[in-house]
Backbone bond lengths (Angstrom), bond angles and torsions (degrees), N, CA, C in turn:
res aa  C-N    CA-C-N  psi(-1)  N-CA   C-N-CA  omega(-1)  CA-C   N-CA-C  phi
1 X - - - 1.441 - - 1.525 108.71 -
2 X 1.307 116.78 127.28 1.477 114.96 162.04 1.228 125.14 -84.38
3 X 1.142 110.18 145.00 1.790 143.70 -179.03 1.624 92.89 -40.47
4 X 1.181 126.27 143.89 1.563 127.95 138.02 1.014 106.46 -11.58
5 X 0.949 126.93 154.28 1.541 154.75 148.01 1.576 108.30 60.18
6 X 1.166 108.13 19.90 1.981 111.15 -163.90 1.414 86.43 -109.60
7 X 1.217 112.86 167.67 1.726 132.97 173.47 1.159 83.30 -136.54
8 X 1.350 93.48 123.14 1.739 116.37 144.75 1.562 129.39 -20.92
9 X 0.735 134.26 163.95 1.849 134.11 -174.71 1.745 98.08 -146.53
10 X 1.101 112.17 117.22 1.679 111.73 168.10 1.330 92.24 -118.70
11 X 1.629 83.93 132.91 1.666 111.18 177.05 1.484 106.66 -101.01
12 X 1.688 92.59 126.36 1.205 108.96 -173.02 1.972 123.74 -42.04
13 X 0.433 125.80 138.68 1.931 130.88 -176.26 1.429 112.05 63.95
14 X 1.404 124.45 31.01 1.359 124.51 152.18 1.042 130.61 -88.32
15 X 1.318 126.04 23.14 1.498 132.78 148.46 1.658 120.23 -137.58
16 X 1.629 93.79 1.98 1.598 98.63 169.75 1.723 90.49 -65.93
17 X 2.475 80.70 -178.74 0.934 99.75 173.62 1.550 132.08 -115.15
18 X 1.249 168.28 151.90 1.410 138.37 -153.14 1.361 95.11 -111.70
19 X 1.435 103.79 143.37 2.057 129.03 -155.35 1.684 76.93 -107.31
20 X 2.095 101.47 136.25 1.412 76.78 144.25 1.719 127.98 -89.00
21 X 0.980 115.52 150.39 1.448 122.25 163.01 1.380 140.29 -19.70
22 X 1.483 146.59 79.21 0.796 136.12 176.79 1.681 137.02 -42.22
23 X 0.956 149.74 92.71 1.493 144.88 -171.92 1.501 132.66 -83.50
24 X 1.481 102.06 151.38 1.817 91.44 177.62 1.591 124.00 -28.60
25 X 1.476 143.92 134.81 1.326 148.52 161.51 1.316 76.10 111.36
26 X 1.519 150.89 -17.70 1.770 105.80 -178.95 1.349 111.45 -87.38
27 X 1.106 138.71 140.00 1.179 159.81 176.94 1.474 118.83 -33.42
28 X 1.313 113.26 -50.96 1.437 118.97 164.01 1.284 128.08 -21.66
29 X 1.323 116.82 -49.51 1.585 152.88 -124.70 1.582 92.84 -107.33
30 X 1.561 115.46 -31.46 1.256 115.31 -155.93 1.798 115.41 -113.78
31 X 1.918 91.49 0.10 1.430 105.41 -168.17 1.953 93.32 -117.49
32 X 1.829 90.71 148.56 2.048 90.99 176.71 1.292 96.13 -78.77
33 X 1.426 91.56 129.56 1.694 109.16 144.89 1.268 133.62 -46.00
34 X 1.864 113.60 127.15 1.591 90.49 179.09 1.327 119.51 -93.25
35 X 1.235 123.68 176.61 1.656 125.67 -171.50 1.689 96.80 -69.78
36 X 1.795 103.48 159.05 1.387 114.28 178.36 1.321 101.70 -94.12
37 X 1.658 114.15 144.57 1.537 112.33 179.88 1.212 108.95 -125.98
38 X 1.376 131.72 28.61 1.729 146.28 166.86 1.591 109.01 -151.14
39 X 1.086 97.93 109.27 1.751 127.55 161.65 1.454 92.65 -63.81
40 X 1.342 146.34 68.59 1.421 122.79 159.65 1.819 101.31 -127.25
41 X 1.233 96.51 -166.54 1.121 112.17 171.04 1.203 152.24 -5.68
42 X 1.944 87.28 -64.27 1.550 104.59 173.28 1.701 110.08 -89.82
43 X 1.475 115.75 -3.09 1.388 125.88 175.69 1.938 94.63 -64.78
44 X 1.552 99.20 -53.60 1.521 92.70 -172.16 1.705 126.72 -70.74
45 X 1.769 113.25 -21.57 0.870 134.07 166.29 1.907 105.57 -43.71
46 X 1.078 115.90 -78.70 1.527 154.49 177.09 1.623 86.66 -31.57
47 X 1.048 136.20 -61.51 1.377 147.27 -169.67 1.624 103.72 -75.61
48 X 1.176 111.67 -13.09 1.485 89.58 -155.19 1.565 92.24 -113.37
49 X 1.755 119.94 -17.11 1.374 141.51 152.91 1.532 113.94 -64.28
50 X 1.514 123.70 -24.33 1.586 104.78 164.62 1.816 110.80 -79.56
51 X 1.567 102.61 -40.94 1.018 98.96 174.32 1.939 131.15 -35.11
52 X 1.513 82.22 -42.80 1.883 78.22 -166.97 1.986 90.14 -94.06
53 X 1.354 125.53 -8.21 1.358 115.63 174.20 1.651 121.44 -59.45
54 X 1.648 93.68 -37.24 1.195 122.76 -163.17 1.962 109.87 -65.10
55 X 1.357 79.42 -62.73 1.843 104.67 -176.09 1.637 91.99 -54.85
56 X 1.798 117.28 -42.87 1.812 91.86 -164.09 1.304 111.68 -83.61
57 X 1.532 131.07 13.49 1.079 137.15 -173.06 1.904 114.05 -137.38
58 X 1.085 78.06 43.75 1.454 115.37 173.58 1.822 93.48 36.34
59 X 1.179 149.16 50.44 1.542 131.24 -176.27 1.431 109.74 -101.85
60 X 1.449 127.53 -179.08 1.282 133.73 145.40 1.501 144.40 -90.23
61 X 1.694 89.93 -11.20 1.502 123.97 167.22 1.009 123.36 -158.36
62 X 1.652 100.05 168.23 1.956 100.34 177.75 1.583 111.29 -147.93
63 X 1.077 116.06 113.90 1.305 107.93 171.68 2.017 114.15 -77.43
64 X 1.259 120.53 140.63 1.238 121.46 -165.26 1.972 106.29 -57.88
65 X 1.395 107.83 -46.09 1.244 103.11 -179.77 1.758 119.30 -67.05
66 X 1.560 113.52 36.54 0.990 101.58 -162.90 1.814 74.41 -137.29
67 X 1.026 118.38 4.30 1.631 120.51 138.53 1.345 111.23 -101.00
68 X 1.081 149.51 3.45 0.821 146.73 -172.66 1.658 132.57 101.16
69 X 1.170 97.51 -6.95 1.717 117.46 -175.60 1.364 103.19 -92.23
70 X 1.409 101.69 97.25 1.957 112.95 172.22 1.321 111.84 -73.08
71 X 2.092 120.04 62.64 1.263 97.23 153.27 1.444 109.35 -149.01
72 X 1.323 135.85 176.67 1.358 133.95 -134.69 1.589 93.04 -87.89
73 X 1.486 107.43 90.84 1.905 87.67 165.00 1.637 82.18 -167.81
74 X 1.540 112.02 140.19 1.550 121.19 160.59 1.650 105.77 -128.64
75 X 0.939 100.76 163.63 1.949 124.08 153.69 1.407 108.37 -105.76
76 X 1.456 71.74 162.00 1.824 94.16 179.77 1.564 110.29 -143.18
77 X 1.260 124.37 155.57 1.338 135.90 159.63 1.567 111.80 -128.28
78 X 0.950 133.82 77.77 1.668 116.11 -168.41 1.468 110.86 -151.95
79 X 1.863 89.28 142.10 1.613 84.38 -178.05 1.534 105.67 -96.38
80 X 1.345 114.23 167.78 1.384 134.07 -171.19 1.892 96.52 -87.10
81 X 1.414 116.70 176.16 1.342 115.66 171.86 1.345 130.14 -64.23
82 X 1.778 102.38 -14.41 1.587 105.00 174.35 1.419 113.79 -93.73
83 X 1.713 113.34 1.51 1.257 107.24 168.53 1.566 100.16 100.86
84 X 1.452 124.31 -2.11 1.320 118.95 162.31 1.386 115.57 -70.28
85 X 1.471 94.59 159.40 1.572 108.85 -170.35 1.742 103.44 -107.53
86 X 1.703 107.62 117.59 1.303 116.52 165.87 1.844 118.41 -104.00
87 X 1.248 105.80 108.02 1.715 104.89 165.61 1.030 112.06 -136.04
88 X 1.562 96.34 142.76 1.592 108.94 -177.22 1.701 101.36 -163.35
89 X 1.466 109.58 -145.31 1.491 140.81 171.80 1.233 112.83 -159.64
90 X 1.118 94.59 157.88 1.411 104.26 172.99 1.776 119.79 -149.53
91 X 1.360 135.59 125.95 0.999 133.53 -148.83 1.802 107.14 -118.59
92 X 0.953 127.89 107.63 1.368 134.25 177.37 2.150 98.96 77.02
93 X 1.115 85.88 79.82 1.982 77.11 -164.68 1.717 87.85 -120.63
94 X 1.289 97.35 127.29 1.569 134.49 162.18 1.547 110.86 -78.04
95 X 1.195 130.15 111.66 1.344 126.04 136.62 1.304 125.42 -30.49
96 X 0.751 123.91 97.07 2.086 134.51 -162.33 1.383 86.83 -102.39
97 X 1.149 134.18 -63.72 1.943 120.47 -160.30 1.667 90.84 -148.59
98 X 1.460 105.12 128.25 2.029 122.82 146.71 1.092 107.66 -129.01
99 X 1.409 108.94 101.38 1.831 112.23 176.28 1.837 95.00 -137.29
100 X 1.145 92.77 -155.88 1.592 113.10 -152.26 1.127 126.19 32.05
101 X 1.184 124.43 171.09 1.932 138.08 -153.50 1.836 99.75 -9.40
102 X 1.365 117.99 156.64 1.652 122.43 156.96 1.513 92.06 -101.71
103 X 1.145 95.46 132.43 1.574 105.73 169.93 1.882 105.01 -115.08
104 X 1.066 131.86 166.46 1.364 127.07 -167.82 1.827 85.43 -140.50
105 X 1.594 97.98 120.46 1.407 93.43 -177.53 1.646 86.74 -141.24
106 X 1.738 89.91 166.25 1.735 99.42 160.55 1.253 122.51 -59.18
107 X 1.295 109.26 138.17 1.625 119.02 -177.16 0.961 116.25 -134.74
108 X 1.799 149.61 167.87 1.015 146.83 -172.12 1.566 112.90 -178.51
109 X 1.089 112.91 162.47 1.858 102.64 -173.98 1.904 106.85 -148.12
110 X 0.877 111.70 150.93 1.241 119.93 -154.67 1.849 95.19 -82.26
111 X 1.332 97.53 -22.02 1.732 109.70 -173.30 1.629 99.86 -98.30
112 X 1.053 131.51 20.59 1.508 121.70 -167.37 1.629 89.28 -163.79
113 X 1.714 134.70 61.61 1.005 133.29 -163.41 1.775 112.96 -88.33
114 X 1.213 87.32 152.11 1.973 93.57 -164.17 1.195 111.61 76.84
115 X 1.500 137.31 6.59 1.226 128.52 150.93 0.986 141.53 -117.66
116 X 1.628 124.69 144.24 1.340 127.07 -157.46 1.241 114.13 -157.99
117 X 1.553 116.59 116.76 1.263 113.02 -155.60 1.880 91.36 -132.99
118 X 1.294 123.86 -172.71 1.018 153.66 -176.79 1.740 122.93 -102.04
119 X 1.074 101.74 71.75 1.835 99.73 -167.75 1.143 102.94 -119.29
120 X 1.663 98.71 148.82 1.900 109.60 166.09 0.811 112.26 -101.19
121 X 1.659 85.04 165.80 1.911 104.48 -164.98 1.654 72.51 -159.82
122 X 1.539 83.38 160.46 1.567 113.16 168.72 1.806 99.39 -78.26
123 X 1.386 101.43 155.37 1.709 136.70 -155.99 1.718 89.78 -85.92
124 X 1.587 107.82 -24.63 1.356 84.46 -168.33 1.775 101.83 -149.80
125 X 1.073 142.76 157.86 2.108 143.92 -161.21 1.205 86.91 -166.04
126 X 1.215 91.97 144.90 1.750 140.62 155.57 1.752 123.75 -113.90
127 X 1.041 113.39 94.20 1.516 128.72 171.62 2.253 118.48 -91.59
128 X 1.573 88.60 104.48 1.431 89.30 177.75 1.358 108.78 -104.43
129 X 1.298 122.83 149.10 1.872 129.36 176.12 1.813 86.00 173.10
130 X 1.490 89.74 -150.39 1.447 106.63 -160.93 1.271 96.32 -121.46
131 X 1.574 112.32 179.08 1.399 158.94 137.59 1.415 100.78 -32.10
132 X 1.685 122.50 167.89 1.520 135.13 114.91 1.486 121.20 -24.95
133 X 1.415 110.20 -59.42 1.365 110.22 173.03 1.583 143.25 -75.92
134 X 1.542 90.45 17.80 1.191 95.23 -164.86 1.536 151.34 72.71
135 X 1.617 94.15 6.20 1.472 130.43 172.63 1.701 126.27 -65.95
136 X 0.601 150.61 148.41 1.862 141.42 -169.79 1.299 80.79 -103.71
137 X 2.105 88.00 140.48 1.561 111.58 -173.42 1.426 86.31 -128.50
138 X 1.516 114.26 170.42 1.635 123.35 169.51 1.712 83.70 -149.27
139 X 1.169 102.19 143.16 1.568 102.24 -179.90 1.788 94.84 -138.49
140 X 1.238 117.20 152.59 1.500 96.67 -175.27 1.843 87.48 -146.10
141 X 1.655 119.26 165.36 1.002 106.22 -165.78 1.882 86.45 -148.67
142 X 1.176 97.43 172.28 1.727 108.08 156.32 1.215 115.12 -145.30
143 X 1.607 126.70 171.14 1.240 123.49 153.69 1.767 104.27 61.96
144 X 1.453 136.54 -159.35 1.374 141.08 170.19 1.366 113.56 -37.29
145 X 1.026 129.16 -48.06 1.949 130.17 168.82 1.732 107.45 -56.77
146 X 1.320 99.54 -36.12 1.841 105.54 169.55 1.463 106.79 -61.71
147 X 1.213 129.68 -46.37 1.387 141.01 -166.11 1.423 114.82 -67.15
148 X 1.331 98.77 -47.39 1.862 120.37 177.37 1.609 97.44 -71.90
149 X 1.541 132.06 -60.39 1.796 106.40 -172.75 1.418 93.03 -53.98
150 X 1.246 125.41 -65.49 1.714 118.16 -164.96 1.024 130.22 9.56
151 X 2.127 87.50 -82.51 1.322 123.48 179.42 1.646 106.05 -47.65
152 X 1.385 113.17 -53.29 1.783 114.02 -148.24 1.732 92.52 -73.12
153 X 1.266 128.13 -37.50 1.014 114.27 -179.88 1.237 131.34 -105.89
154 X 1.289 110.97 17.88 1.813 129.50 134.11 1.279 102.19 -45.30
155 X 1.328 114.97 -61.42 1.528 120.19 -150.59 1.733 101.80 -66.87
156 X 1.220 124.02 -41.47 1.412 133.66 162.81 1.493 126.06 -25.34
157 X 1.743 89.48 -50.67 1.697 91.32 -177.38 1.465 101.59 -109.23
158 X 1.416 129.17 48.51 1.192 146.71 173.30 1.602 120.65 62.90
159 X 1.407 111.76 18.17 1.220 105.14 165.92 1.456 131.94 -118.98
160 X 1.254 110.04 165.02 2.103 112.78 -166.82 1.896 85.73 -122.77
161 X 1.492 89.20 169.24 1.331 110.25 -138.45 1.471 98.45 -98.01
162 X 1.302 118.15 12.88 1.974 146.27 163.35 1.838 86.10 -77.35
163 X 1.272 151.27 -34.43 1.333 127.86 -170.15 1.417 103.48 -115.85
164 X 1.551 111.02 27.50 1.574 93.63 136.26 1.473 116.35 -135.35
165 X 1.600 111.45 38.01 1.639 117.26 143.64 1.150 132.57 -83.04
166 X 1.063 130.98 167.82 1.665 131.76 -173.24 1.728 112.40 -148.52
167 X 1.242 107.91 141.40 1.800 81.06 169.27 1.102 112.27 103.85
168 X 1.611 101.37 -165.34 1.764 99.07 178.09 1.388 100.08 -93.84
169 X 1.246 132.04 16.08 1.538 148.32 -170.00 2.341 78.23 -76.26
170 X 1.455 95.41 -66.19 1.566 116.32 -150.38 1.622 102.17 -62.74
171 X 1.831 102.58 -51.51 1.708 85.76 168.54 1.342 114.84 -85.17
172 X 1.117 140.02 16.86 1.585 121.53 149.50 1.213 111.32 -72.54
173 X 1.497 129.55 -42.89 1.502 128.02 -174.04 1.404 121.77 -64.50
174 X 1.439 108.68 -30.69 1.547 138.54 -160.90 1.736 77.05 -92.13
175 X 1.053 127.98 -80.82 1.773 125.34 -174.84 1.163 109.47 -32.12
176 X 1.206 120.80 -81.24 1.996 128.82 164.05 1.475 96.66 -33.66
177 X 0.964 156.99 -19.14 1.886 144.92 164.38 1.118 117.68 -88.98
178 X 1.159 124.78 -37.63 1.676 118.81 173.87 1.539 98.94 -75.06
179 X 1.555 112.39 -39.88 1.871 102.96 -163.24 1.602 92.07 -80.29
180 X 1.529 133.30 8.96 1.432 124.82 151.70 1.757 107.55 -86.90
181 X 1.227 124.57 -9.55 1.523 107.42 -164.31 1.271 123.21 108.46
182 X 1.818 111.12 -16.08 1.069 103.19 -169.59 1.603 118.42 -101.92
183 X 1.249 117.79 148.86 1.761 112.60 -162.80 1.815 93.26 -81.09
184 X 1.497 89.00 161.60 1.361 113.73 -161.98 1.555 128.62 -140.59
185 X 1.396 112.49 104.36 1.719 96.31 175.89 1.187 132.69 -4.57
């Protein structure tokens, strides 16, 4: 029961449902998502199933085709470098701007499990799309919240976060994936 004067707080994916996981070699993973063209229901449904996919598999994001649903929308839970907390969605979201410094940090993906490699990304992203409602969103990030839009909307236009290593960076990651099982370029 809430206090006087308090509103309730519903946390996102407590009545979703948990997806299993799609992984490196499924096909999904490797094709663009197309844009969503109904804000309804099952848009919020869909959202509210990464949400609780996300949280039971400990991540900071999820792109939808990583349940299997090829279309442009992820969540997020993630803090920034000062330790702020960013959550949201985002629905048909464009990378609009990744500029300043490349920083090369640990990375890892919920679809490419047991691996964790060291990749750059720009210090700072701009992600444009919508709302649930179909409203225009701009979400902007720096530092680790920069890292997380990146990633999620890599995953959008069919790519995981193995094609932006190089090096002996790429066959260590690529080595650590086959010696998990998982198939590999």
């Amino acid at each position: 029961m809430a206090s006087p004067g308090t509103a309730r707080v519903r946390i996102p994916g407590s009545s979703g449902s948990v997806h299993p996981l799609r992984v490196l070699g499924d096909p999904v993973l490797r094709e663009p998502c197309a844009p969503v063209t109904a804000f309804d229901a099952e848009l919020a449904r869909l959202v509210e199933d990464m949400f609780a996919t996300m949280y039971a598999e400990d991540g900071v994001g999820l792109a939808a085709n990583q349940i299997g649903v090829p279309l442009r929308v992820f969540v997020y839970d993630c803090p920034d470098d000062e330790d702020v907390r960013h959550l949201g969605s985002i629905v048909n979201p464009v990378l609009t701007a990744a500029d300043g410094v490349t920083v090369t940090g640990e990375e890892g993906c919920l679809s490419v499990p047991g691996v964790r490699a060291g990749t750059p990304r720009h210090d700072r992203a701009v992600v444009e799309g919508f709302d649930l409602a179909g409203q225009p969103l701009r979400v902007e990030g720096t530092g680790f919240f920069a890292r997380c839009l990146q990633h999620e909307a890599g995953h959008l236009d069919g790519g995981v976060f193995l094609d932006h290593l190089t090096g002996l960076r790429r066959r260590r990651a690529l080595r650590t994936a086959r010696r998990t099982g998982l198939p590999t370029p």
